[in-house]
N, C-alpha and C positions, 0 to 999 in steps of 0.2 A: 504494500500500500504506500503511496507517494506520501511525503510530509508536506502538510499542508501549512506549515510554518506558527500556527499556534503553540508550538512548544517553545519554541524559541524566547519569548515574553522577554527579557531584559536586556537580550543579546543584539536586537536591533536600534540603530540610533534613530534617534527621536527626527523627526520632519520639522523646518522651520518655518513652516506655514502659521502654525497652530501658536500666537501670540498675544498678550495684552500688554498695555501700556498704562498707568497712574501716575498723575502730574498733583503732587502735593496733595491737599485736601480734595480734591476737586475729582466725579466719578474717572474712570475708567474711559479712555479715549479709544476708538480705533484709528490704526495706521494701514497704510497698504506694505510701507519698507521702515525697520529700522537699521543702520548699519553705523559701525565705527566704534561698538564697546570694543577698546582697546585700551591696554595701557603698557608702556616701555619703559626701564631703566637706561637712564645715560652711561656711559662705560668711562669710566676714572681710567687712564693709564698713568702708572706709576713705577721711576725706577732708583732708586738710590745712587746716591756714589759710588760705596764698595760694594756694591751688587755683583758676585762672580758672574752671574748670568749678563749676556749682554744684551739683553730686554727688556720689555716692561713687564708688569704684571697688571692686569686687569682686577677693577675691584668694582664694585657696583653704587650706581652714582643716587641723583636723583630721579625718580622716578616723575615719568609725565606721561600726562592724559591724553587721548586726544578728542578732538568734538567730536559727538554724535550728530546722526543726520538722519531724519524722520519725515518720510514722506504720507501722504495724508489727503483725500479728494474734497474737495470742496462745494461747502452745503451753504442754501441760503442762509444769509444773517450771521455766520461762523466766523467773527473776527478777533476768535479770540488769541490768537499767534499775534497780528499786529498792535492789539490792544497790551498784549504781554510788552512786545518791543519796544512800544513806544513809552515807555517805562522810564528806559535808558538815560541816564543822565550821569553825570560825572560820578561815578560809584554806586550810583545810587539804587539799583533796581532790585527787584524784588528776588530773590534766589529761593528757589524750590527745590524737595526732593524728586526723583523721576523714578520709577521702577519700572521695569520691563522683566516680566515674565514668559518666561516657555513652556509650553502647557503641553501636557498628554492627551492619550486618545480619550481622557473621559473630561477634558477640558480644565484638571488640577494644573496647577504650576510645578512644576518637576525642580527648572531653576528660575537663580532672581537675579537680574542684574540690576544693583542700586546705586543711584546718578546721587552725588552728593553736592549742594550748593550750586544746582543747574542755572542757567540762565541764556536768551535767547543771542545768540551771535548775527545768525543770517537769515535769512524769509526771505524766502525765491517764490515770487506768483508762477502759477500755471502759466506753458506755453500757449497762445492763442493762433488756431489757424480754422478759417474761411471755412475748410473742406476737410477739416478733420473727423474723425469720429471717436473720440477719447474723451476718458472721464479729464476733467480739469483737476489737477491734482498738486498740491502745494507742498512745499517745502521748508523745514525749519531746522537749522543747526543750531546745535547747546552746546556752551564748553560748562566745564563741571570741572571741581575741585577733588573729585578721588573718585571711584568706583569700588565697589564692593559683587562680592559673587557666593551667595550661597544655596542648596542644594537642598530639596524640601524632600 
């Protein structure tokens, strides 16, 4: 008899279809794309004087973020990305938590990825064309002060 792959249960990686998104107090958003949880270490090189070896040695620096970028179609009356930006003033703008979760086949959140001290950087409107047939769909980059990642 063929396996029909029900046995398998934790061995398959999860689909990144199946996501939600939470912007501070505020319900549950959908998005169509998020991309850019990432975060790097700078690389320190470092070599002494009387170092027999004649190299450096690598050591681990500051660690940096980079922005996220969240794409999202656009609904009548929905300004609330530009309402957020325009916020912006010499320091002064409102910074949120952001959580983005990845959900399983029964729609739990499996992981979390959490946006610390987000706030809005970029808002890109929808391309507009004559003869097209596309949802209009907008864009918004956050840079954030640390990420976090944990596993429900």
């Amino acid at each position: 008899m063929a396996d029909d792959g029900s046995k398998q249960g934790a061995t398959w990686p999860l689909p990144s279809f199946s996501f939600q998104v939470t912007w501070g107090s505020v319900a549950k958003i959908s998005f169509q794309e998020v991309s850019g949880l990432d975060t790097e270490t700078q690389v320190i090189e470092y070599r002494h004087s009387n170092s027999p070896a004649y190299s450096t040695i690598k050591m681990p620096g500051i660690k940096k973020f980079g922005n996220v970028t969240m794409k999202k179609g656009v609904f009548v009356k929905d300004n609330g990305f530009w309402n957020w930006y325009s916020q912006i003033k010499m320091n002064t703008i409102k910074r949120i938590g952001v959580v983005v979760q990845l959900l399983d086949e029964s729609s739990k959140p499996t992981m979390t990825w959490t946006l610390i001290n987000a706030w809005p950087t970029k808002i890109t409107a929808p391309s507009l064309k004559s003869d097209g047939n596309e949802v209009a769909i907008q864009t918004i980059e956050i840079a954030h002060e640390g990420l976090t990642i944990a596993n429900s």
